[in-house]
C-alpha positions as CSV (number, residue, x, y, z in Angstrom):
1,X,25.1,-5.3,27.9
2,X,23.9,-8.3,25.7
3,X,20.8,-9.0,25.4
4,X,19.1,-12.2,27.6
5,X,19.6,-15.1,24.9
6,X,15.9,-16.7,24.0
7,X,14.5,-19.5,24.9
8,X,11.3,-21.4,23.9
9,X,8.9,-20.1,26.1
10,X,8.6,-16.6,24.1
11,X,6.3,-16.6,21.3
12,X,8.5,-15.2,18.4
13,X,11.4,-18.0,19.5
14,X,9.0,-21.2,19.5
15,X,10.1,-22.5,16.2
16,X,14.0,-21.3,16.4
17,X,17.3,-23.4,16.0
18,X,18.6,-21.6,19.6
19,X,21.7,-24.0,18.5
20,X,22.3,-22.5,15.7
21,X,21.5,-19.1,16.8
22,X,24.0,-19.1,19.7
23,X,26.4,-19.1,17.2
24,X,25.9,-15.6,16.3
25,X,23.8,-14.2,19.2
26,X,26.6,-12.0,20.7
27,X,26.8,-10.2,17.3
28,X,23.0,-9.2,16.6
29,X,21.6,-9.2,20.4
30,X,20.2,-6.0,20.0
31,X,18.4,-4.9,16.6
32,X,20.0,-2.9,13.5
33,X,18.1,0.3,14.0
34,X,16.7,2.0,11.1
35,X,15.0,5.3,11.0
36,X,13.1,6.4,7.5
37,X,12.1,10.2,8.1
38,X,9.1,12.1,7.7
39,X,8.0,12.3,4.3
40,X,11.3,10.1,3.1
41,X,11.2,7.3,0.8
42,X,13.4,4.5,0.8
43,X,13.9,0.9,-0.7
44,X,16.1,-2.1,0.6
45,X,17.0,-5.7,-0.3
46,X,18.6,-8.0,1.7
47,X,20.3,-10.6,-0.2
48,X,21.5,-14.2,1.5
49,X,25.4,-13.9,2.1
50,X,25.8,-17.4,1.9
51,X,26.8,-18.0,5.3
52,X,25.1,-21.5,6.7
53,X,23.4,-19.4,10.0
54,X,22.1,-16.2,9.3
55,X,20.1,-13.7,11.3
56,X,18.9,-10.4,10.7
57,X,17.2,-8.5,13.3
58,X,15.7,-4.8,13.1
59,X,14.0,-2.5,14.8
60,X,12.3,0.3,12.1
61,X,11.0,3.6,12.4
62,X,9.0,4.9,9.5
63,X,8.0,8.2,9.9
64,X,4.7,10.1,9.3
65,X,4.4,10.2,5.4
66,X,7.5,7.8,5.1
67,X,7.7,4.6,2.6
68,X,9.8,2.1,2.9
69,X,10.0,-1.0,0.9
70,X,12.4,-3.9,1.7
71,X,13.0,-7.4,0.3
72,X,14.4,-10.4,1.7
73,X,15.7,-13.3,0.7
74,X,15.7,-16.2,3.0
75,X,17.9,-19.3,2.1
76,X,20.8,-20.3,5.0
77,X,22.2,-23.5,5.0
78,X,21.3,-24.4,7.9
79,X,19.4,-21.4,10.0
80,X,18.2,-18.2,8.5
81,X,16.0,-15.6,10.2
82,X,15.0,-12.4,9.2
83,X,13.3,-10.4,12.4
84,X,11.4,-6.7,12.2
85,X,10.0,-4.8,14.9
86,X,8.4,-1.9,12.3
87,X,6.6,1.4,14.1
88,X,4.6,3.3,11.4
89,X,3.8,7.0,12.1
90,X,0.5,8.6,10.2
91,X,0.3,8.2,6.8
92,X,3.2,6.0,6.6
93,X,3.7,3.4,4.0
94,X,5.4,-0.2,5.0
95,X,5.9,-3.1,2.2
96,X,7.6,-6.2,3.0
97,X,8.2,-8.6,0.4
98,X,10.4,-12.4,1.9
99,X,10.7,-15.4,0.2
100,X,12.3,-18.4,2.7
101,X,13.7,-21.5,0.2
102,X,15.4,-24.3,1.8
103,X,16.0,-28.0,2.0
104,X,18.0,-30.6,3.5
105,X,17.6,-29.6,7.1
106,X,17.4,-25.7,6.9
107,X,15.2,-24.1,9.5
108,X,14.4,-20.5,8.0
109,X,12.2,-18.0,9.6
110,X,10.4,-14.5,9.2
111,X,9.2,-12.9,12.7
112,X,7.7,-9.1,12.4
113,X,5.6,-6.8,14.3
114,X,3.8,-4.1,12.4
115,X,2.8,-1.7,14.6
116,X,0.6,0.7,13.3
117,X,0.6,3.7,16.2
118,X,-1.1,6.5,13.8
119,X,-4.1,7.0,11.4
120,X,-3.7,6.3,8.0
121,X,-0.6,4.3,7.9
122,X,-0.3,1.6,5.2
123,X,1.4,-2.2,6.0
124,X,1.7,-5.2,3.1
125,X,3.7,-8.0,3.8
126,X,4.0,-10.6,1.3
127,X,6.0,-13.9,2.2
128,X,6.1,-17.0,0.2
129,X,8.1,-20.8,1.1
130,X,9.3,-23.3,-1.0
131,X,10.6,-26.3,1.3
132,X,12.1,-29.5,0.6
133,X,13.8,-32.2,2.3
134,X,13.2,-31.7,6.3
135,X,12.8,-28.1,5.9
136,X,11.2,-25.9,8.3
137,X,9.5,-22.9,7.5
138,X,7.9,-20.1,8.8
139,X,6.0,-17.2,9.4
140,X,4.5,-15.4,12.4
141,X,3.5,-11.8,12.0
142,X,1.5,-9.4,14.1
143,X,-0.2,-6.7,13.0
144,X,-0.9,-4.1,16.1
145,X,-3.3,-1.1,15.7
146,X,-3.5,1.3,18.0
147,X,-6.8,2.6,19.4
148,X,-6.0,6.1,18.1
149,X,-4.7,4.7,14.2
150,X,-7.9,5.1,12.4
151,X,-7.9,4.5,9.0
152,X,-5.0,1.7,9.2
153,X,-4.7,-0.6,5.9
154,X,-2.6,-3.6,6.7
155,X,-2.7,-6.9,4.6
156,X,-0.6,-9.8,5.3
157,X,-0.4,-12.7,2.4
158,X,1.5,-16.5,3.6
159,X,1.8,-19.1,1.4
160,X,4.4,-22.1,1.3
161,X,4.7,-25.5,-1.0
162,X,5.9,-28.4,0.3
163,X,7.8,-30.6,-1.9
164,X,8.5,-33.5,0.4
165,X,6.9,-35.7,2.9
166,X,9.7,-34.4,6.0
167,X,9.4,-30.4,5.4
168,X,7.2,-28.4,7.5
169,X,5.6,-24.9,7.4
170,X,4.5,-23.2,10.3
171,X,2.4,-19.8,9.5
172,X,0.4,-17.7,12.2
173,X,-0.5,-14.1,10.7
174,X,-2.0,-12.4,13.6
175,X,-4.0,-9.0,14.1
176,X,-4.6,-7.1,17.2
177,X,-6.8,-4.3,16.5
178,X,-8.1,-1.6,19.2
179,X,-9.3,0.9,16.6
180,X,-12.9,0.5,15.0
181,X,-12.6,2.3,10.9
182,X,-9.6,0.2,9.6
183,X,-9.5,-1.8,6.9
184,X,-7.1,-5.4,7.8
185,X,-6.9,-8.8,6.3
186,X,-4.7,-12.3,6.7
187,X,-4.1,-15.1,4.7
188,X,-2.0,-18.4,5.0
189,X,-2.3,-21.2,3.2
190,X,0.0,-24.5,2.9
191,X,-0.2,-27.2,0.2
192,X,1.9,-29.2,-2.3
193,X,2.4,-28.8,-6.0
194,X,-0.8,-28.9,-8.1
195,X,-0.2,-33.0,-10.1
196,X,-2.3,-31.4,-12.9
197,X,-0.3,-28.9,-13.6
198,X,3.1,-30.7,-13.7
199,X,0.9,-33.4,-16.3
200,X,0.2,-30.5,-18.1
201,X,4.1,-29.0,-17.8
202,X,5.4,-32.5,-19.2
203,X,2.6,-32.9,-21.8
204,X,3.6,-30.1,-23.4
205,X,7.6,-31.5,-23.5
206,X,9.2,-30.8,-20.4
207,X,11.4,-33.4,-18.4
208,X,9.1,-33.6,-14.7
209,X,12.6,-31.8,-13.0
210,X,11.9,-29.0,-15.1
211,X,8.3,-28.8,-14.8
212,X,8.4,-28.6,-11.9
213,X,11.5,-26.1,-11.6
214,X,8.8,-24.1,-13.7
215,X,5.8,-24.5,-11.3
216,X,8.3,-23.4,-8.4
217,X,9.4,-20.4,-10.4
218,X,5.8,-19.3,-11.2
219,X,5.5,-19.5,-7.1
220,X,7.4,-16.9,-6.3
221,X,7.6,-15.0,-10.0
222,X,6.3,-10.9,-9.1
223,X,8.0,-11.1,-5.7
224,X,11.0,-8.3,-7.2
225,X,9.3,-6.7,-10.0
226,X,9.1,-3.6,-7.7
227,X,12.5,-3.4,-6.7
228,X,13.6,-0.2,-8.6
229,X,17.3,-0.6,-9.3
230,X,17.7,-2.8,-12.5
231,X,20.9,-4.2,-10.9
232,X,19.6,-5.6,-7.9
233,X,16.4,-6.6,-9.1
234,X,18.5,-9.2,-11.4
235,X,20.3,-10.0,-8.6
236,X,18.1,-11.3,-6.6
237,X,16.0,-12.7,-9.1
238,X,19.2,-14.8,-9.8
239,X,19.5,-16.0,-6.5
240,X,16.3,-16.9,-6.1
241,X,16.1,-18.9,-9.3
242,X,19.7,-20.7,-7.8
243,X,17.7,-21.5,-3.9
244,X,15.1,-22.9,-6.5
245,X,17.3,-25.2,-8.4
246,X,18.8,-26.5,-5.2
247,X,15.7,-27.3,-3.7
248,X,14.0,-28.8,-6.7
């Protein structure tokens, strides 16, 4: 049975292109399950396919002493999303890395909820925006700790650049904490790019479209240097430095 389709009065769907998303709802209604198991370590990447609506959704289990580490890369056309439901067992390990990078009038979103159900478990979740034209972009995380998952580390990190008047970035990072010896912490910030630094860029000989492809490229540079596989790293490196170019 598919899945009720969204609507705006839920939370995680405030900010969504339900146009767009009807499109493809009938494929992705229910989550891609994944399961890392105990004491298991895994890494993913999930690379743009270049399709103008795209929408990944899962629902991820990382086991007690578990790691995973997944990159995304967030650059549809037209409506991107990239949802997680994670549940992390004791000791666990969770890193999420997302970059969303859009223009025109692309509306490209991360959704996730962390839940941390165990002691000891470990969340990061880094996600960074560059947005031009009438772009939309944004980011609303929770990060849920249990009463009985002492010992919880989660950190969430938001930042996007706005490059014109029209785009728009919506961030809410979010804790919910029921447990009292955990150590959690949430930033956002939103801004444009720095003038004195793109004086300083063309001072030193650049053309101002390639200063500032330079500042946008420092933005986001260290988001894959922990992807393991030398092959994918470049890979998405590459197709971030192309989202970039189209943007700038």
């Amino acid at each position: 049975m598919t899945a009720p389709f969204p609507t705006r009065k839920q939370e995680a769907w405030r900010y969504a292109d339900l146009k767009s998303l009807q499109q493809v709802w009938s494929d992705l209604a229910e989550p891609h399950r994944i399961e890392i198991a105990e004491q298991q370590k895994s890494q993913q990447i999930w690379m743009p396919g270049g399709e103008d609506v795209e929408v990944r959704r899962a629902a991820i289990l990382v086991g007690a002493g578990a790691e995973l580490s997944l990159f995304a890369l967030n650059t549809a056309a037209e409506y991107g999303r990239v949802e997680l439901d994670v549940i992390m067992h004791e000791g666990a390990r969770f890193e999420f890395t997302a970059a969303n990078i859009g223009t025109a009038d692309a509306n490209l979103e991360v959704v996730t909820t962390v839940r941390h159900i165990e002691p000891s478990a470990v969340s990061r979740q880094t996600v960074r925006s560059v947005l031009g034209g009438k772009a939309v972009g944004t980011y609303m995380g929770k990060v849920e700790v249990a009463r009985g998952a002492q010992l919880t580390d989660g950190e969430q990190s938001v930042k996007a650049i706005l490059l014109d008047r029209g785009a728009t970035a919506n961030c809410k990072p979010e804790l919910e904490i029921y447990a009292d010896d955990v150590k959690c912490a949430h930033g956002a910030s939103v801004g444009e790019l720095d003038a004195a630094q793109l004086f300083y860029a063309q001072s030193r000989g650049l053309d101002p479209a390639s200063a500032r492809a330079l500042l946008l490229q420092g933005f986001i540079a260290g988001l894959w240097d922990s992807v393991e596989d030398d092959a994918q790293r470049a890979a998405i490196s590459t197709a971030a430095t192309d989202a970039l170019r189209r943007v700038a």
